[in-house]
BAGU-985575 format. One record per residue: x negated, y negated, z of N, C-alpha, C in turn. Coordinates in steps of 0.05 Angstrom, whole numbers, plus 5000, padded with zeros to 4 digits. Layout:
BEGIN
XYZXYZXYZ
...
END
This chain:
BEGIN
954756476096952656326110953156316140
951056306151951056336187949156126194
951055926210948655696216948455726255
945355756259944455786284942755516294
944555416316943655216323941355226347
938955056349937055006376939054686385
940154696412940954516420939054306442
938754086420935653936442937053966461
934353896479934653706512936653466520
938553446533939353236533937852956542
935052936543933752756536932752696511
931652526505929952516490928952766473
928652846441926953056428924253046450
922853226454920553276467918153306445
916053286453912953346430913853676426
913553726446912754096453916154226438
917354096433919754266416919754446388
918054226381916854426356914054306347
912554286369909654256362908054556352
906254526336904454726336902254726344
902154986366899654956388897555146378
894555136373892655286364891355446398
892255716386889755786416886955886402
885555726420882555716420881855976445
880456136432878756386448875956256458
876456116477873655976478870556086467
870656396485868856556473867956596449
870056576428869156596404869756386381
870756226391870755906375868655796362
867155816377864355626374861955566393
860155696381858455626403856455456406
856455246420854754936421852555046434
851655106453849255086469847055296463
847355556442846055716428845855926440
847656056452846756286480848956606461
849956536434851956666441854656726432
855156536452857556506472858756256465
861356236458862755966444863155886477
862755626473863055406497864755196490
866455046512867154756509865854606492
862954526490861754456471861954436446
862454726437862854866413865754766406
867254786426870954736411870754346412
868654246427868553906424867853916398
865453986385865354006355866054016338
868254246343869554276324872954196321
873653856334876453856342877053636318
874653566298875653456268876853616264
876053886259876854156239880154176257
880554186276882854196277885554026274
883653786279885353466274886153566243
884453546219885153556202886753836190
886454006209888454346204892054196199
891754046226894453966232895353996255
893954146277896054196302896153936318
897354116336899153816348897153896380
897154076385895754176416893654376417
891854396439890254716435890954826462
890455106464891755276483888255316482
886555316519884455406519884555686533
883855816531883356086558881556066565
882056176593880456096614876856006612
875855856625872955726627872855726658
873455686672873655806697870555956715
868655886730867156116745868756336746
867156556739868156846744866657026731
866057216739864257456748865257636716
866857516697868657646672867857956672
870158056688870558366691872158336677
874258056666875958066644877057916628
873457776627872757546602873257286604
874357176642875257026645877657006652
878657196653882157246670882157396699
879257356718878657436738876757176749
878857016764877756706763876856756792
873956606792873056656829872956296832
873856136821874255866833875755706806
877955586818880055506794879255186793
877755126802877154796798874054716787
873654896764870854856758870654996739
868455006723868455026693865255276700
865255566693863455726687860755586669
858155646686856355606661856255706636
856455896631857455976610858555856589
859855686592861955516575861755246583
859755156607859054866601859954786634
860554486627860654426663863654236659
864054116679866854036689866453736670
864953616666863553356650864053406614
862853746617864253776583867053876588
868353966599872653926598872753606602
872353436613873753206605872153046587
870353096573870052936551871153096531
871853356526873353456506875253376508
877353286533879353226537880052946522
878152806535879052546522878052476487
876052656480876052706449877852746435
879053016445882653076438884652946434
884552756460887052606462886552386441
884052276427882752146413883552166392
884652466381884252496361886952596353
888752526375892352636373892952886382
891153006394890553346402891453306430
894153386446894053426469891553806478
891253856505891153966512891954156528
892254446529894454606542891054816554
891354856576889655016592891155286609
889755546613890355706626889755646660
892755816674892655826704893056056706
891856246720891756486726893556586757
895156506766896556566780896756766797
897257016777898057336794895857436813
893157346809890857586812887857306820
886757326832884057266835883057426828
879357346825877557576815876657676848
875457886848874457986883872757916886
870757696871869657456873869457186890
872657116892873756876901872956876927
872056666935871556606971874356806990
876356706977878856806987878257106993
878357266969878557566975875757656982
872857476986870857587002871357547034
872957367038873357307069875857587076
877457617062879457867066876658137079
876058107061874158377061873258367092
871558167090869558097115872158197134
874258027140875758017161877558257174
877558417164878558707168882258747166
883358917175885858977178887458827198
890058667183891358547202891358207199
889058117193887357887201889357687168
889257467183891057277164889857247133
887057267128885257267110887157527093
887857707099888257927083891257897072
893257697091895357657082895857527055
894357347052893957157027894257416995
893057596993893557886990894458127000
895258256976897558526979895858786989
894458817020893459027025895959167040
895859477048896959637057895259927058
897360117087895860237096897160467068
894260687067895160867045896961077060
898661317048900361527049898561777065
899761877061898162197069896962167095
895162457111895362487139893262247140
891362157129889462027136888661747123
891761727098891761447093889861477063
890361697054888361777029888861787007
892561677004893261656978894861466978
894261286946895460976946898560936966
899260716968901160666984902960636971
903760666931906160706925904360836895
906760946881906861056852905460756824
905360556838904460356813901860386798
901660356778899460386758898360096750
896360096741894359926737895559886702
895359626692896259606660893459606649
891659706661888559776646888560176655
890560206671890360506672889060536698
889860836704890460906731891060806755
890960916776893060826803892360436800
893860336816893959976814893459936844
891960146852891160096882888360156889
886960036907883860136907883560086928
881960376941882360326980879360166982
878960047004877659867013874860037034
871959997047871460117065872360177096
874860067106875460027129878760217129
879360277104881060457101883960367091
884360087079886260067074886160017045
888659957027889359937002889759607001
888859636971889759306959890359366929
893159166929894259226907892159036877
892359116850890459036826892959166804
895058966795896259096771894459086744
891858926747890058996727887959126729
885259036736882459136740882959136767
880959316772880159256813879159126812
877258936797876058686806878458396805
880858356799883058326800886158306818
884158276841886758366872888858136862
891558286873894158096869894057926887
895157746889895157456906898257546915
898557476944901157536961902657206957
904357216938906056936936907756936960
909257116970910257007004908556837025
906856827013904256717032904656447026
904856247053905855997034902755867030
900855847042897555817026897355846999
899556086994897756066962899655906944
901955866951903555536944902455436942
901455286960899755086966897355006954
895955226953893355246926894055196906
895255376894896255276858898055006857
900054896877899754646869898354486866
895454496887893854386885891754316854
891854606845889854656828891454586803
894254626801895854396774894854106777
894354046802895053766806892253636794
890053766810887353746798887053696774
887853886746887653896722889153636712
892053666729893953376711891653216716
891053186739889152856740887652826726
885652996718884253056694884953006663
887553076662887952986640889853146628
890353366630890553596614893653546604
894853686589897253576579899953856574
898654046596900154356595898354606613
899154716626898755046624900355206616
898055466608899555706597899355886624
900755906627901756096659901356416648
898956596644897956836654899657016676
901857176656903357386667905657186688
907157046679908156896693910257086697
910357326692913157496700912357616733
909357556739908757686756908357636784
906557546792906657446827908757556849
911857606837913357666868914257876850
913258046872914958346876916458416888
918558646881920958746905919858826922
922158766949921758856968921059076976
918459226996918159386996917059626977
916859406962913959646947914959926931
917159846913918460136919916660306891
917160566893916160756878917760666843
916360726826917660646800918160956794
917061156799918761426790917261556764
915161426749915261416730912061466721
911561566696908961436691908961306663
906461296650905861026637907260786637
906760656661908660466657907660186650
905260176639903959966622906159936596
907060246585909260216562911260106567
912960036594914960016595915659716595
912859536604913359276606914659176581
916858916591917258826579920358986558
920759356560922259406555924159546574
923759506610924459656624924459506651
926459496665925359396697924359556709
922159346722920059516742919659326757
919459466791919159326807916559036822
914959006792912058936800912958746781
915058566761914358466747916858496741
918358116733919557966723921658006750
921158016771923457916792923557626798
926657626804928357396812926957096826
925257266842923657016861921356826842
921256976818917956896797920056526794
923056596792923656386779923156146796
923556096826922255926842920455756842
917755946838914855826839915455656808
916755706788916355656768918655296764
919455286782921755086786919454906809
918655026820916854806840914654696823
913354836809910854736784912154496770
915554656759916154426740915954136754
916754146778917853916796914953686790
912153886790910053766792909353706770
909953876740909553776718910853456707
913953416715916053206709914452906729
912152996750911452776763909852576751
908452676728906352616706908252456690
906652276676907852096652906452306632
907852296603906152426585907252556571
908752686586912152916584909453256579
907653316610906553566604908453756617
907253996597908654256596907654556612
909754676616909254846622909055166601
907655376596908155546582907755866589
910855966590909956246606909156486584
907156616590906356786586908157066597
910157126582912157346607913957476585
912857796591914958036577917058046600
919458096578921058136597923358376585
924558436595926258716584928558636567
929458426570931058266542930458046541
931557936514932457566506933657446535
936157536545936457346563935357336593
933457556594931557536615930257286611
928557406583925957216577927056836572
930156826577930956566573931056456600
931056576618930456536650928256336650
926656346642923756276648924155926635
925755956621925555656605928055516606
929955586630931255386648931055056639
932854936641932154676634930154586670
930054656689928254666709927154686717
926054966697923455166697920855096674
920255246655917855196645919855146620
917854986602918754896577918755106555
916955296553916655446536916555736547
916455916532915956266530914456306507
912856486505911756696491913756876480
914856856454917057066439915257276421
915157526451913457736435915457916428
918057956430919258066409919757936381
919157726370917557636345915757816337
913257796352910557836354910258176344
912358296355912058636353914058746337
915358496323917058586294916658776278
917159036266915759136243916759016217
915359066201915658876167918259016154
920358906164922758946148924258736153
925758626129927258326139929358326156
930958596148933358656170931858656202
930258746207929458736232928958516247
926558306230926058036230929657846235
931657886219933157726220934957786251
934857976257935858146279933357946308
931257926309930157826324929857566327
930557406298929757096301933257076305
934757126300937557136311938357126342
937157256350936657356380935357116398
932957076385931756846387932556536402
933556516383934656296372937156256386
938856426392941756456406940856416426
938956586443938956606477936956306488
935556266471934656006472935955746472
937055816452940055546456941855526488
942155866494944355776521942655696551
939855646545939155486559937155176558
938455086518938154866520934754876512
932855066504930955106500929155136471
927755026467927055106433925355446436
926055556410924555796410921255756399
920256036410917355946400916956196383
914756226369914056376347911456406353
910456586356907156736352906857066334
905356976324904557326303902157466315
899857306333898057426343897157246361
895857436378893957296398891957476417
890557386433887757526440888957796457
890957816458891758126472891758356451
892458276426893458466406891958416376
892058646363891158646338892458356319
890058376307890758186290892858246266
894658096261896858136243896558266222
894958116197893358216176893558526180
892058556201891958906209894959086220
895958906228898559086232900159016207
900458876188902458946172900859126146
899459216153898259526133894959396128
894559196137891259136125890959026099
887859076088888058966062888558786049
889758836019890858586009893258596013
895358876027897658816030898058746061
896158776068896358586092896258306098
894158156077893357966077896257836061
898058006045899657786022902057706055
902157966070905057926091904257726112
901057756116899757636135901657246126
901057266109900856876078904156936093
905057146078908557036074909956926111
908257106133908957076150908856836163
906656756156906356426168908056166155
908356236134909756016124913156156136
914056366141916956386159915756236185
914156336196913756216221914255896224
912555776204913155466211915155366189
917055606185919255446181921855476195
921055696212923655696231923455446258
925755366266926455196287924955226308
924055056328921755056346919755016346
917355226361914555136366913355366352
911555306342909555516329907155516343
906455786342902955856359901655936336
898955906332896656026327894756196330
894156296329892056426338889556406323
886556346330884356206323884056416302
883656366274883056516249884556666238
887556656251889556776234889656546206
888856286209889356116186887156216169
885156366182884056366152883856656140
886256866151886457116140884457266148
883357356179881957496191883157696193
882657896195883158266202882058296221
883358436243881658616265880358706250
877458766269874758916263875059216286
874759326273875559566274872459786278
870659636273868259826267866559746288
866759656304864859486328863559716335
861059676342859059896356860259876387
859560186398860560256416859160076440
856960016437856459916461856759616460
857959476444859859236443862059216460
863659416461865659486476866259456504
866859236513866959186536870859016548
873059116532874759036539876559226570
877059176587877859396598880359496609
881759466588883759566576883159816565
881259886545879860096543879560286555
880360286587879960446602882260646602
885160496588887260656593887360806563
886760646546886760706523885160636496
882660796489881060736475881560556448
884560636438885460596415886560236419
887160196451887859976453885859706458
883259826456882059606460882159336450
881559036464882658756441879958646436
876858856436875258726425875358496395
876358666376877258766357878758436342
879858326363881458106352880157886363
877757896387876057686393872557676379
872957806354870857686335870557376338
868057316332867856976340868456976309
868756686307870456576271867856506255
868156486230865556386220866556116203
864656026205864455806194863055736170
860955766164859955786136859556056124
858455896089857856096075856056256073
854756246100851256366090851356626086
850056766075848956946065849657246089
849657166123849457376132850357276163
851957376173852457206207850157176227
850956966244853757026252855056676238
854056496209855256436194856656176209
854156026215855255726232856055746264
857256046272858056026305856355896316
853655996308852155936330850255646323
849455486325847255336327845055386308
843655316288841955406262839455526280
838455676267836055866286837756106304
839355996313840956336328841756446314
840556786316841856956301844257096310
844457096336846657376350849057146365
851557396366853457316377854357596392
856157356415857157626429858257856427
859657846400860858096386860058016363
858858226348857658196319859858226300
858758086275861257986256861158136228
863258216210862658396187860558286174
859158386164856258296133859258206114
861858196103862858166092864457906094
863957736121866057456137864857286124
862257276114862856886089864256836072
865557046054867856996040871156856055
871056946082872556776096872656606113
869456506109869856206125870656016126
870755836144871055566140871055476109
867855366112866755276091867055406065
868455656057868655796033871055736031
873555726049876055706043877155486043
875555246047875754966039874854896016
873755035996873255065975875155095955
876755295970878255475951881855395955
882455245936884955135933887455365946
886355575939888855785937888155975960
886355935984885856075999888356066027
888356226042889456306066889256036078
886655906086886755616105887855386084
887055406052889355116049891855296049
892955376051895955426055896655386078
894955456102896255266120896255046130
893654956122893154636111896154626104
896054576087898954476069902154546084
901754726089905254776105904354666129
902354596146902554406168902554146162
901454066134902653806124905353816123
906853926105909053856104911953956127
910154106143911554086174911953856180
910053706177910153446189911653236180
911653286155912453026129915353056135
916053356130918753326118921253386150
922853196143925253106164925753376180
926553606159928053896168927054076174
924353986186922854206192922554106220
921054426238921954266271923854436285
925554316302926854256317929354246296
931654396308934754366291934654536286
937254616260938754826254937554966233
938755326237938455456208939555566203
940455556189943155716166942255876144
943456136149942756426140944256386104
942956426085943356416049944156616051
945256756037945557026020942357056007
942557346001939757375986939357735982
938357855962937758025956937058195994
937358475976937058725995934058596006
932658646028929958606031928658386030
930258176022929057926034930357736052
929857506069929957316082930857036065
933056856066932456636054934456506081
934056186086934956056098934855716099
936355656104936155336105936355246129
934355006128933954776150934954566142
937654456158938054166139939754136123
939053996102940653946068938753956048
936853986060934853916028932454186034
932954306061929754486055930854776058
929855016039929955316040926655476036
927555606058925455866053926356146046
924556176025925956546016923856726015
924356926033921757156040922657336032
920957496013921257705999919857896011
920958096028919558316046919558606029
919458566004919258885991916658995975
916058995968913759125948915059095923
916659055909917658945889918058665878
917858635856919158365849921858245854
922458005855924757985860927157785849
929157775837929557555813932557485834
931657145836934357035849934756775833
936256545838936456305832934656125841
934755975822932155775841933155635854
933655605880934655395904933455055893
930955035884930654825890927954725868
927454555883923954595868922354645892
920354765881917354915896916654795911
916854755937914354635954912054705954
912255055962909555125967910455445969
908455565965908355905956906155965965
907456325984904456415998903356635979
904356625956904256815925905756855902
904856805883906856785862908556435854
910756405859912156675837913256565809
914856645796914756665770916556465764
917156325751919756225743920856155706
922456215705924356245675926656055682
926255815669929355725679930255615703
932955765704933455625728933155995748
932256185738930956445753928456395754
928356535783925956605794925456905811
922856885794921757165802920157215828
920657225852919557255878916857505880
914257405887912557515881913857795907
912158065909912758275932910458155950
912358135979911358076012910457746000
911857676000911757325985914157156008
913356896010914456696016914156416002
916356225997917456105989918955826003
917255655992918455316009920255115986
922355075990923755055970925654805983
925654495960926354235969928954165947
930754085952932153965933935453955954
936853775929939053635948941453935944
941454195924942454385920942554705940
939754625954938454855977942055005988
END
């Protein structure tokens, strides 16, 4: 046995240690006002349904004015709420509904990039070369005799050059869309702004941001050439000069300063690939932000040796800075799980087994909106749906696909409660096949995907050893996972396509399939998980 400890805070346990936070796709949550388009409205509606899911917080993305070249991650004013999604009157009455209802709130800050929207980067424009307006942003003069080729080798993570010359002849840097200019963090103005615009929201209410590419904002000096191409692949497994340097950790220590000023105990949450574990433990400093995004979790393939190799990893580099680990299986960048662990029903059994490892390992667990109720990327979207632009680098990568809006009832044909009764259309159209996984059908159904996590977020809650604390590695058959939290709680994941016959640890809490029992043997259903209580574990 191998016991791996999360060593709290030397304050106080925190909420956010091992809370579980739901992210809400605003866009496709729910849509209140009938246009569509899921709105604030739509997620005020529906924050019974989450009270009673179980989470502890919601993660919104962005609502923000903006021109959505990229759905809302191209913000042209950070203190105001897009019509689209409602007005600044519906965020704080959702807010204080939430808090009503035990639901903190966690909101996106977009940091790296304005949209070329923003007052800011239309005054650049207007103001020409040189002029302080342009400093605030990363322009430069281009290469070649006449200034005709970008001013370094960097690429765009939507594809091609990450530079786009201007009419007056110079370059501005966009590590995403060109409607997307990078914001110059040497610039102390734009300090100054985003504290501002944290400070705004705390007053408001809010109870967290999720910090958008927080690996990003300061670049090395000098702009240097990366040497290389595709280097959208390399994030996250490679240093590169545009992303995860030394100085990111600063801005992220001055935020905290502003987060700790609040009563409430709000959080910070980085969004940030980084080329190892103890990079990505940088970010969550006992000074810095409270949390990370653990997308080497996230991009596990389905084998338990691998999995144990990563939540190991996890778990260790997190501890040596005093930090809880977090867990996510999907979210609005990437296919939906279901679909990466083979689809189907053998997607759907690893999809079950995965969630119940998730909220039983130590820390914080994420969500992603309709992984509870066993959604699949849609895969078949008509082409002129297609509007992610990411797409541009790579067709195969598009994330339409995982921002299907959710359905909610049983009816007969979508878009199945999103919308308001009398609307027929939604922004991305939904399979003729999604009432069997709605809401309202899988609250029905004792043995479906959403009560199972109904139920393991109950007994997240109930039981002492779940959370925050230790886990200690069982012995256990070739191909599966078992471990203990505690003295009294085990989980055993059976990652094979086979059956699988061990001892019974305990008695049954709860099963994401199967399994069999004779005795004091038990038969582990294949791609199965297992919640297992007794004073013997």
């Amino acid at each position: 046995m191998t016991e791996l400890a999360v060593q709290p805070s030397a304050v106080t346990t925190r909420w956010w240690r091992d809370a579980v936070i739901y992210q809400v796709y605003v866009r496709s949550f729910a849509d209140g006002n009938g246009d569509g388009i899921g709105d604030l409205l739509g997620v005020r509606s529906r924050l019974r349904y989450l009270a009673d899911l179980g989470v502890d917080a919601i993660w919104l993305t962005p609502f923000y004015p903006s021109p959505m070249a990229d759905f809302g991650y191209d913000v042209a004013d950070y203190r105001n709420v897009d019509p689209i999604f409602g007005s600044l009157a519906d965020a704080q009455a959702l807010i204080t509904d939430a808090h009503r209802l035990g639901i903190r709130i966690i909101v996106d800050v977009v940091p790296n990039h304005t949209s070329d929207r923003h007052p800011w980067f239309e005054a650049a424009l207007r103001a020409g070369p040189g002029s302080p307006e342009r400093e605030r942003y990363i322009f430069r003069e281009g290469k070649g005799a006449a200034g005709e080729l970008p001013p370094n080798d960097w690429e765009s993570i939507f594809g091609g050059p990450a530079w786009t010359r201007v009419a007056d002849g110079q370059w501005y840097l966009h590590l995403f869309a060109p409607e997307q200019p990078d914001l110059n963090w040497e610039h102390p103005e734009v300090h100054e702004e985003f504290a501002d615009v944290l400070r705004f929201w705390l007053d408001l209410g809010v109870d967290g941001f999720r910090i958008d590419v927080a690996h990003g904002m300061v670049k090395a000096p000098g702009l240097p050439d990366v040497g290389a191409s595709g280097q959208a692949e390399m994030i996250g497994e490679q240093v590169v000069p545009f992303f995860d340097q030394d100085g990111v950790h600063e801005i992220h220590r001055t935020w905290r300063r502003i987060l700790d000023s609040y009563d409430g105990e709000r959080i910070g949450v980085a969004e940030a690939w980084a080329p190892s574990p103890e990079r990505l433990a940088n970010y969550v400093r006992p000074d810095e932000l409270h949390q990370a995004f653990n997308f080497h979790f996230l991009k596990t393939p389905w084998e338990a040796g691998r999995f144990r190799e990563v939540i190991d990893e996890s778990v260790r580099t997190s501890a040596l800075v005093g930090a809880p680990p977090t867990w996510v299986l999907s979210n609005h960048d990437v296919k939906r799980h279901v679909t990466r662990y083979g689809g189907g029903e053998r997607g759907l059994r690893r999809a079950r087994a995965a969630a119940l490892l998730m909220l039983a390992l130590p820390g914080s667990a994420y969500i992603y909106q309709g992984e509870e109720l066993g959604l699949p990327e849609v895969l078949d979207l008509p082409e002129q749906y297609l509007q992610d632009p990411q797409r541009l680098r790579d067709p195969d990568s598009g994330r339409d696909g995982c921002r299907v809006p959710l359905p909610w009832t049983a009816a007969g044909e979508p878009p199945y409660g999103f919308t308001p009764p009398g609307i027929y259309e939604s922004w991305l159209p939904m399979p003729a096949d999604w009432h069997t996984l709605s809401v309202e059908a899988q609250l029905r159904d004792g043995a479906s995907t959403l009560s199972l996590y109904r139920a393991a977020l109950a007994l997240r809650r109930e039981h002492p050893e779940l959370g925050d604390g230790t886990l200690t590695w069982l012995d256990s058959p070739a191909g599966t996972l078992a471990f203990r939290r505690g003295e009294s709680f085990a989980c055993v994941l059976n990652m094979t396509s086979e059956w699988v016959e061990i001892g019974a640890p305990g008695d049954l809490l709860l099963a994401s399939g199967g399994p069999e029992t004779s005795g004091a043997v038990v038969r582990l259903a294949p791609d199965s998980a297992t919640w297992w209580t007794g004073n013997n574990v």
